[in-house]
N, C-alpha and C positions, 0 to 999 in steps of 0.2 A: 575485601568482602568476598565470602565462599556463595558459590552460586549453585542452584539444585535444578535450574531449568535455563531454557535457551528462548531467545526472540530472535526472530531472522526479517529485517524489514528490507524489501527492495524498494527501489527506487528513493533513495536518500539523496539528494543536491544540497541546494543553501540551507546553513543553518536555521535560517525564515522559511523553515520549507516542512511541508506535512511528513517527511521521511526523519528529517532532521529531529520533529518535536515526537515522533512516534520513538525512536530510539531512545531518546532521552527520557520518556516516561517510563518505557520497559525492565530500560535500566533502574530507575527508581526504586520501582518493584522487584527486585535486589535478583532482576534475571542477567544472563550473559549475551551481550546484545550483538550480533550479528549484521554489520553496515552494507549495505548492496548498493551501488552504483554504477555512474560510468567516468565522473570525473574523481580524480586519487586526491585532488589537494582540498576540495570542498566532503569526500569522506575524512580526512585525516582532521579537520578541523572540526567537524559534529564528533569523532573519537576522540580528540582532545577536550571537549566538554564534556565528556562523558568521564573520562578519566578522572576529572579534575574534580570533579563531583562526587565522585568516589566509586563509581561506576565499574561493570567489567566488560572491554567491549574489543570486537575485531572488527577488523574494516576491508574489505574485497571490493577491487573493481572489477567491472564486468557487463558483457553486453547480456541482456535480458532475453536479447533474441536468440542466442546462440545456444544449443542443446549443450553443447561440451560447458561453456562457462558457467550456466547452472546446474549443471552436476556436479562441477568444482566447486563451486558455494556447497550443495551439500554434502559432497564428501568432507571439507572443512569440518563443519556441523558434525557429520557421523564422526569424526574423530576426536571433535571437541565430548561427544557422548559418550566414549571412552573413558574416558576420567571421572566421567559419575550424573553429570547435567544432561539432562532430556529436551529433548525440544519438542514447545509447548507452545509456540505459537509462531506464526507465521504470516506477516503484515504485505500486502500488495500495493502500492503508491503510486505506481504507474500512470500519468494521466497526456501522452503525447499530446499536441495540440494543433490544430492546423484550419485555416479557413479559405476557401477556395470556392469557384464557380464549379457547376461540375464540368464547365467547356474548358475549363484552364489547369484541372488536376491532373497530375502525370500521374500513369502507372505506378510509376516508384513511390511516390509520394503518398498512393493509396494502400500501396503493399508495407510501406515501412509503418505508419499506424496500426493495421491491423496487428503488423507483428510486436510490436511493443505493446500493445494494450490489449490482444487477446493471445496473440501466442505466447507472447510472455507469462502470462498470467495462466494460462496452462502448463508451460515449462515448471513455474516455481511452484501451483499447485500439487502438479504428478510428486515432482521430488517430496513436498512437505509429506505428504498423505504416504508414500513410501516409508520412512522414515515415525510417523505418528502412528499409523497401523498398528502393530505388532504390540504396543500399550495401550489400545484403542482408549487414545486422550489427546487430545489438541485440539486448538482454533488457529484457522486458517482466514484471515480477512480480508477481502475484495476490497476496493475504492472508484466506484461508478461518481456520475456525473447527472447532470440534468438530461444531458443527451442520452443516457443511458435508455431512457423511456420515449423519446421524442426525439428528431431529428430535424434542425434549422436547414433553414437554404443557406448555403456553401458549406455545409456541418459533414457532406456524405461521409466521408472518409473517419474523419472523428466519431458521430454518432454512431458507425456503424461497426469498428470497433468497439467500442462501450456495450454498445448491444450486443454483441458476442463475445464480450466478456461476461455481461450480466447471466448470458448463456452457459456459460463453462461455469460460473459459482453455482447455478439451480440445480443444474445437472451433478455435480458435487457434492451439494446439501445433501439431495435426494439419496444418493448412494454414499456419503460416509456420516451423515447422522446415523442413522443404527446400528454403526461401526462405531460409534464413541466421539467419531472426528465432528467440530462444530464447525461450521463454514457458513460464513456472515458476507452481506453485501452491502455496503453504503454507499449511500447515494446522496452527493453533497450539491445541493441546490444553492448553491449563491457562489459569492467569491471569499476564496481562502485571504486573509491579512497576512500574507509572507512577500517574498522575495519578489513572485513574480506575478502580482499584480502591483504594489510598487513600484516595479522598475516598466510595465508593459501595461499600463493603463492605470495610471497613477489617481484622474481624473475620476473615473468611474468608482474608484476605494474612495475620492475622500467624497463626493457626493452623497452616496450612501450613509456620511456621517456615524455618532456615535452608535456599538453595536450594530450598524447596518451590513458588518462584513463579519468573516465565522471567525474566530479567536483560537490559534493553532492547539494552545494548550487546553482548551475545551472541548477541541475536537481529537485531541488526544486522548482524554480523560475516557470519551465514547467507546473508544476502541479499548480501554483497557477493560471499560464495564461491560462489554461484549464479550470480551473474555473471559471474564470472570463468573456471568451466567451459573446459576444453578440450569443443569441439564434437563429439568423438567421443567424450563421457561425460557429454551433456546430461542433468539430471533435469526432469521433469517435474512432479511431485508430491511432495512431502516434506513428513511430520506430525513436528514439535516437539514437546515436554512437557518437563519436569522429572524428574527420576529418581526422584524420588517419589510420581508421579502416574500412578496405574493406570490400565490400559486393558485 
């Protein structure tokens, strides 16, 4: 399959995982899918369905926090654009997770959130926006949380990254929508049906019962119609849930 554009999703884990079913729809969409992670045998294994599918896809591991590592992602990318594909979108998955007293949070603990889920998430913005500029065309997509607008007791560290990420896509919108760049924010209100609510509260998914939990490949579908956007009907912000799930 020849490919005329590039998807670059970070944060890709299990297969049952919002990175896992975002790659695999990109690809669908007859792009050349770019794997971002931190573990090589759960990318190798979402590039192997990808492959097998008829797919075209690379797979990079890598820390999200480290300036050097996502520059190497997108120097990849720039040389994958050499040969004729453009990159055209640019997926953020990022959702560290952590819950704590604020009397029992370490330091560390509150530093390494912020950096995976905002400074991450400015790392691979800068690079996308770099690289999308100069054909001023791309979408760049955020992945916010419920916390992203609200913050639970033991949440400090979690919501407060999220909210500082919600910060870095506004600021983003604002300044590369009239550069062509489209920069979207979602905000996923319930619980994803993958890997890791499954394996880390099993109870809470199956309570929720039929449709009570968000369906990976429907909420991948969102992110492709996001992209897809005619320019004069750009969203910026859009909260997801389940129809079961109060707000």
């Amino acid at each position: 399959m020849s490919t005329s554009a590039i998807a670059v999703v970070v944060g890709v884990g299990p297969s049952a995982g919002l990175g896992a079913a975002l790659g695999r729809r990109f690809a669908r969409e007859g792009l050349h899918v770019f794997l971002y992670g931190r573990t090589p045998a759960k990318l190798d294994e979402v590039a192997e369905e990808i492959r097998r599918a008829g797919g075209q896809v690379t797979a990079m591991a890598g820390d999200v926090t480290s300036e050097a590592d996502v520059i190497r992602l997108f120097q990849a990318v720039a040389a994958e654009e050499a040969k004729g594909p453009r990159l055209e979108l640019a997926a953020f998955c990022i959702g560290g997770l952590a819950r704590s007293p604020i009397v029992d949070m370490s330091a560390d603990g509150f530093r390494q959130l912020w950096q995976q889920n905002c400074f991450g998430g400015f790392l691979v913005g800068r690079e996308a926006a770099r690289l999308m500029l100069p054909r001023r065309r791309g979408t760049i997509l955020y992945t916010g949380a419920t916390a992203s607008l609200g913050a639970r007791a033991g949440s400090a560290a979690f919501a407060s990254s999220k909210a500082a990420l919600r910060a870095v896509a506004q600021s983003m919108a604002r300044e590369l929508q009239p550069q062509g760049i489209h920069v979207a924010h979602v905000i996923i209100d319930g619980i994803i049906n993958g890997e890791r609510a499954r394996t880390s509260f099993p109870e809470a998914l199956k309570s929720r019962g039929d449709d009570g939990s968000i369906d990976l490949d429907a909420l991948a579908d969102v992110y492709w119609t996001l992209h897809r956007q005619h320019p004069t009907t750009w969203t910026y912000e859009l909260d997801l849930r389940p129809y079961k799930e109060s707000f």
